[in-house]
GUBA-891906 format. One record per residue: x, y, z of N, C-alpha, C in turn; residue in one letter. Coordinates in steps of 0.05 Angstrom, whole numbers, plus 5000, padded with zeros to 4 digits. Layout:
REM residues N
XYZXYZXYZA;...
//
This chain:
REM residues 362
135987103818133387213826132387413805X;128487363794128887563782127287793792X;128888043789128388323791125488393787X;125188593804121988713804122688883775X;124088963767124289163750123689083724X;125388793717122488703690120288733687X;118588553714115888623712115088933714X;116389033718114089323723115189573691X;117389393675118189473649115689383632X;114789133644112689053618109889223630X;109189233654106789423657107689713646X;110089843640110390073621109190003602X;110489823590109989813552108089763549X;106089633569102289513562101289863574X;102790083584100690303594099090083615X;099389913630098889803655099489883687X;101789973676103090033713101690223722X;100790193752098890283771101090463786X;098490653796100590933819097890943842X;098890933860097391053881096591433870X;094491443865094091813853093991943880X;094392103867094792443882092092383901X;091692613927088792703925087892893915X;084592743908082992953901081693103909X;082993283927080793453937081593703921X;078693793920077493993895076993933868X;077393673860075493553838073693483834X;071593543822068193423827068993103825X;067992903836068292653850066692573832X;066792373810064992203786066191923795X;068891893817069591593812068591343833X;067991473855067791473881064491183878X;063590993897061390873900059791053920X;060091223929058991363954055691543943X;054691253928052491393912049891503927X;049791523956048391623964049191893978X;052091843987053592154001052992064026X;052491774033053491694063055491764077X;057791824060060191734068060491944091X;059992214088059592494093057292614121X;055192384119052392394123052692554162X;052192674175052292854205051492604222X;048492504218048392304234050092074234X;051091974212053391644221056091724232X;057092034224059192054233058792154263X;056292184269056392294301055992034320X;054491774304054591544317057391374318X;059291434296061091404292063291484315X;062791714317064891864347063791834368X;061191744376060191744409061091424412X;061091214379061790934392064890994408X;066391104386068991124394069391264430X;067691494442067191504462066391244475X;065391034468064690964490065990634486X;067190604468067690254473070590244451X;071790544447074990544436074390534406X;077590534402078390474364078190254356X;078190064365079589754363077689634376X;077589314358076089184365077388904378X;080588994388082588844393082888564387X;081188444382082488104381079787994357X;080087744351078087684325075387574338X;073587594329070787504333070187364355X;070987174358071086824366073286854386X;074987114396076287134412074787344436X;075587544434073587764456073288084434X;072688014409072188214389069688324382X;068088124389065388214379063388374398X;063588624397061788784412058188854404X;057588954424053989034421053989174387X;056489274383055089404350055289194336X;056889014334057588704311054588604317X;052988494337051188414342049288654329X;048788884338047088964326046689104293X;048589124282048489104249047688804251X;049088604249048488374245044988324234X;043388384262041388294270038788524255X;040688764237039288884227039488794200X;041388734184042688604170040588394162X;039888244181038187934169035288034170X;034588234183032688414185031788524150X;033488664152033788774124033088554095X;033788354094034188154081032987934089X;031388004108029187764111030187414113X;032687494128033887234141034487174158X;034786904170034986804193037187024212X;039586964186042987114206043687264191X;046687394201047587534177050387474197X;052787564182055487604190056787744179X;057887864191059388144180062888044178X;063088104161066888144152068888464148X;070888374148072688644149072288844124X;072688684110071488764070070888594061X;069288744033067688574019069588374004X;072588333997074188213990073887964013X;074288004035074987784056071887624054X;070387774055067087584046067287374025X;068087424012068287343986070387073986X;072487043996074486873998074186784026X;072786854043072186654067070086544069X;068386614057065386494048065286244025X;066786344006066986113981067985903993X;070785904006071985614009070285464033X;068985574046067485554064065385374070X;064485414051060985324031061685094013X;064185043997064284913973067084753985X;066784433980069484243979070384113958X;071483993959073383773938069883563927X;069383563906067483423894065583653882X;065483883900063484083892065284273864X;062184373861061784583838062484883841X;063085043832062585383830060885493799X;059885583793059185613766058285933767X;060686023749060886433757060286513727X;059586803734058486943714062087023699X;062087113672064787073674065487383678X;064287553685064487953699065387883730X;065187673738065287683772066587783777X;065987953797069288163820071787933820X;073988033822075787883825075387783851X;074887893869074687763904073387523891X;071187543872069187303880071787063867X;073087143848073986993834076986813847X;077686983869080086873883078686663905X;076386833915075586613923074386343913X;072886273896073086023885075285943879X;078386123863080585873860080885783893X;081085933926082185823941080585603950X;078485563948076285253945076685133932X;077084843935077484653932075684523907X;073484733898071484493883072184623858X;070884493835070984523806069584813801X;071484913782070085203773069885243747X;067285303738064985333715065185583713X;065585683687065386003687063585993656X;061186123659059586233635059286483621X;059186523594059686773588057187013594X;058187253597056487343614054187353602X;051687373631049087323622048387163604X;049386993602048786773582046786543596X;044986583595043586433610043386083600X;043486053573043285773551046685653564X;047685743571050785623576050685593608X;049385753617049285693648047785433649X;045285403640043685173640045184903634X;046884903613047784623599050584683630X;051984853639053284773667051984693690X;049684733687047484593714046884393706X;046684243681045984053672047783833681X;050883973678052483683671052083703710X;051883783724052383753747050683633769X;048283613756044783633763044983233779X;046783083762046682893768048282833792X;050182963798051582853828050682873849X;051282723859049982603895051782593921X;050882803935052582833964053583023956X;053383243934055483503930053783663926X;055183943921053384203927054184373901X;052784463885053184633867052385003875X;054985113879053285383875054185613848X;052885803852052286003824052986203835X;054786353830055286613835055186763811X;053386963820053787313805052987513820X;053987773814052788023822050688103809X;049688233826046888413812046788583798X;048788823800050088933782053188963784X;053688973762056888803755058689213750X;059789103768062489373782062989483758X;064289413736065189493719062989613695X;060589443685059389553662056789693675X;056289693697053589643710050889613699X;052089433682048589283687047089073696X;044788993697043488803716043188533710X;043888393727044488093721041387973710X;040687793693037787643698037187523711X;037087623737036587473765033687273766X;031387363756029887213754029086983741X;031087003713031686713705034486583717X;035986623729037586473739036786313772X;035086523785033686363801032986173791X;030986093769029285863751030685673756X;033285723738034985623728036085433755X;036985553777037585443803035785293812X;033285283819031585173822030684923809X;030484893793030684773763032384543774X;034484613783037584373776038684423809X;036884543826037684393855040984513866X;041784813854043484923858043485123878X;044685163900045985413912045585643897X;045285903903044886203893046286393911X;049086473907050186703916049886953904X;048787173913048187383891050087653905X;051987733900053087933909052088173909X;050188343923049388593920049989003925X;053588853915055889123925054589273908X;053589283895053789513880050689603875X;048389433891045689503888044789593915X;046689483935044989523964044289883963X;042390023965042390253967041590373945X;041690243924040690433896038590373882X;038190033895035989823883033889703903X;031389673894029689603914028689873928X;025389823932024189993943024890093969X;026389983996027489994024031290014009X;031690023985033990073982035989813985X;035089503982035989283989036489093965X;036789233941038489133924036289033903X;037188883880035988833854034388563869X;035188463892032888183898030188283902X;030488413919028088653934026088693916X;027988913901026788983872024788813855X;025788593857024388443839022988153847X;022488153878020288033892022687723901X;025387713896025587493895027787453924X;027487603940029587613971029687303979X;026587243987026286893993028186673973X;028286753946029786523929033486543931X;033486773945036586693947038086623969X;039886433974040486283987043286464006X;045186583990047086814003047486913991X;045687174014045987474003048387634010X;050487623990052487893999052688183993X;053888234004053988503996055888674005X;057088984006058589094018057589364035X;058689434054057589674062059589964062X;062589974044063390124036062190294011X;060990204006059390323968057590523977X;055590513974052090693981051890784013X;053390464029052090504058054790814068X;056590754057059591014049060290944082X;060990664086063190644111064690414110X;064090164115065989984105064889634116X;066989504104066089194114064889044095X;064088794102061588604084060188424098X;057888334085056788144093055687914076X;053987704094053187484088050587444099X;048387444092045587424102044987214097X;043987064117042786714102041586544118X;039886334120038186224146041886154169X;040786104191042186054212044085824207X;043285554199045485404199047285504171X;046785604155049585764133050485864143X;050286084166051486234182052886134202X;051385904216053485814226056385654218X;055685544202057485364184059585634172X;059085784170061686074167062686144188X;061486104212063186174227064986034238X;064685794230066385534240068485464217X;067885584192070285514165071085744151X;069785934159070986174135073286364152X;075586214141077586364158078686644152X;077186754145077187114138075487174161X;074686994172073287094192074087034218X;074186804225076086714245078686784253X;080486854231083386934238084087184226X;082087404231082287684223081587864252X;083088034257080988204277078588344270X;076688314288074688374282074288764266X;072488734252072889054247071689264276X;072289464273072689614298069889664310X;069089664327066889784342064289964330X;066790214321064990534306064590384283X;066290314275065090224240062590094240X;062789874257059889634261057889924259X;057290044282056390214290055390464262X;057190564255056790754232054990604215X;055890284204054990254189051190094193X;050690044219048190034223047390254221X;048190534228046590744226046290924193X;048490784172046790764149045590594138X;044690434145043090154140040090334154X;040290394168037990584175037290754166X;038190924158038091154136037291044103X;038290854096038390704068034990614072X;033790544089031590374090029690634098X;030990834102028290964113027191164089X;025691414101024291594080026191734071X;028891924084031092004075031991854057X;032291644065033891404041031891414008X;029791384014028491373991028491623976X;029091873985028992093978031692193963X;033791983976036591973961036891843937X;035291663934034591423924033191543896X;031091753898029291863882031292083868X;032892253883035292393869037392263855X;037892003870040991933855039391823829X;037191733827035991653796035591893776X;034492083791034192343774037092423764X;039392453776041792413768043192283740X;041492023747043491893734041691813716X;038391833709037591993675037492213666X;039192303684039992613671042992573645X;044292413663047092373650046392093632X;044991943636045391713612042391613614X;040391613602036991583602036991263603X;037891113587037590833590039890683616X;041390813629042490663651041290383667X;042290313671041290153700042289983728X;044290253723044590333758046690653762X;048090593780050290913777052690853760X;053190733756056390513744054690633711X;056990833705056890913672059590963659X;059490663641061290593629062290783603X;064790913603065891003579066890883565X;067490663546068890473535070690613515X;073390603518075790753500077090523487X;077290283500078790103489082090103491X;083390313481086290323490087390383515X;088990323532090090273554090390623547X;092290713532093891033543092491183533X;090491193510088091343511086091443528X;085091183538083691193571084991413589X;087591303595088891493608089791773603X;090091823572089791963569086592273578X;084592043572082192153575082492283598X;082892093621082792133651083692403657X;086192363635088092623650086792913643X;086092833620083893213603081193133631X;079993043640077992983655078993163678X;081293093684082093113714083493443708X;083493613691084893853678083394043684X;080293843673077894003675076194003701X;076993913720076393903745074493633753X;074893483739073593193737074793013750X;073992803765075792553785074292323763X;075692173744074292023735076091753733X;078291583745079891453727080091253711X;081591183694082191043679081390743691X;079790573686079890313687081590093671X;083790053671084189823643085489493657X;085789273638086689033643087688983670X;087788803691086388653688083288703704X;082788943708080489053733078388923703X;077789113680077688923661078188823638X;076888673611078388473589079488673574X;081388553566083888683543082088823528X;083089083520082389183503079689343494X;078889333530076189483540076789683551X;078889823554080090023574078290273573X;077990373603074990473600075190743617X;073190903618072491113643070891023649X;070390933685067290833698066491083713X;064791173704063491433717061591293740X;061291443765059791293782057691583792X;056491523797053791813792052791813826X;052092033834052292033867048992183867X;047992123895045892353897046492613910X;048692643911050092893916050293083892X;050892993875051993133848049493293836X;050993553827048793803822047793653794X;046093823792044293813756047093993746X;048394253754050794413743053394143735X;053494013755055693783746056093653732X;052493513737052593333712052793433677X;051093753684050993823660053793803647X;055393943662058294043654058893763641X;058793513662059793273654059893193622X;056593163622056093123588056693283569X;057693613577057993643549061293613547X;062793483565066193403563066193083548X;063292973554064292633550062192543516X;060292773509059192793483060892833468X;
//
């Protein structure tokens, strides 16, 4: 048998091996997605404790069994609201979205064709599907086209396209408006993952589609509600028969317990907040924020690129000295030899913070 202890000898020598960290409380928070300060917010956490008053912790059994309560139904139904679709379906996390949705949608003859930044969720999920996977280099739009091409000709199969809107690690913005084309064009599926825009993008706060007039051209909208909305879960927005057809194959959904009651609940009541005049007002600070700390950004995700694995970490550690929560990103979150600090910018965070920030990372 071999020993855990090799493997975790070679994550020494790569400066790879992972630790659950300390907490941080009393470090100014730069690492966190909680870019609106939902997480915190009086009203979700008070909707949050009156659900738990009134319908428990637990949502005891899975969906499709006796799990789904009045709050699953009502995010849901705000959810497709929001996104201007037929349905929506909610999952435990944005991971289980991702891998119960892909194999779900796509069989043995079919296509996947990914941006090559995709979240790993998106990426486990296409290996556990059955169909052929296309990976293009990122934003490369001339390489995505000649993969729609070779595919444009099959009959009785389904090609889809996955990318995020803005990509976790570098954050910047996918060219959503030519890859719609591009889909359109060649008769492809459009999954657009919007973890990391729901709340920061779009005028109602509904992500880079919104933003940019194109909600109607995409086919499934995901997204997460741990990031901006600052509580937890994921979803799937999409006309009614996609939704149905998930709930009958995506077994992250089917053979998971449902998520709990308060959470459903919490997290419609920032979905409400995100869309309203408060929200836009968060919305108008977390930007003032975050051209305060980096002028050309385009989104909260501000990439430090160090390149060496123990440098990075090194960095982290003078960051974290100086009262900074920032950590180390490296291999495989992402590519060799990009090992990074991802600063994530909040509308919480003072003009004093940020100041402090830049003159440690200048």
């Amino acid at each position: 048998m071999r020993p855990p202890e090799d493997e975790l000898i070679k994550f020494d020598a790569a400066s790879l091996r992972r630790h659950i960290p300390d907490p941080h409380d009393g470090l100014i928070d730069f690492a966190s997605n909680d870019y609106l300060g939902l997480s915190k917010h009086p009203a979700i956490k008070a909707v949050y404790l009156s659900t738990v008053e009134k319908l428990g912790v637990g949502a005891t059994a899975s969906r499709l069994i006796c799990g789904t309560s009045s709050s699953h139904q009502e995010l849901e139904d705000k959810l497709a609201t929001a996104k201007g679709t037929e349905a929506a379906i909610t999952f435990a996390t944005g991971y289980a979205t991702s891998t119960g949705v892909i194999p779900a949608v796509l069989e043995k003859g079919d296509t996947i064709i990914m941006d090559k930044l995709c979240h790993a969720s998106l990426i486990d999920g296409a290996r556990m599907s059955n169909a052929t996977i296309r990976v293009f280099p990122h934003s490369h739009l001339g390489k995505l086209e000649k993969l729609l091409e070779s595919t444009a000709q099959k009959t009785n199969t389904r090609t889809l396209v996955v990318t995020e809107s803005v990509f976790s690690m570098d954050g910047d913005t996918t060219p959503l408006a030519e890859i719609v084309s591009l889909c359109n064009k060649h008769g492809a599926l459009l999954m657009v993952d919007e973890a990391h825009a729901l709340g920061v993008l779009g005028e109602t706060g509904m992500g880079l589609a919104e933003q940019l007039g194109l909600t109607d051209e995409i086919d499934l909208h995901m997204g997460t509600l741990g990031k901006a909305a600052g509580v937890a879960g994921g979803y799937i927005a999409a006309n009614r028969q996609w939704i149905d057809l998930l709930i009958n194959k995506a077994r992250s959904f089917i053979y998971s317990t449902a998520p709990p009651p308060a959470q459903m609940a919490a997290a419609g009541a920032a979905l409400d907040i995100i869309q309203s005049e408060e929200g836009r007002q968060l919305r108008d600070k977390l930007w003032s924020n975050i051209k305060q700390l980096k002028q050309d950004a385009q989104s909260a995700i501000i990439p430090w690129i160090i390149g060496d694995n123990r440098s990075a970490m090194q960095k982290a550690l003078e960051l974290r000295s100086s009262g900074f929560l920032i950590p180390a990103i490296r291999y495989p979150t992402v590519p060799r030899n990009s090992a990074r600090l991802r600063i994530s910018v909040s509308a919480v965070h003072s003009q004093l913070e940020i100041n402090q920030l830049k003159e440690l990372i200048d």
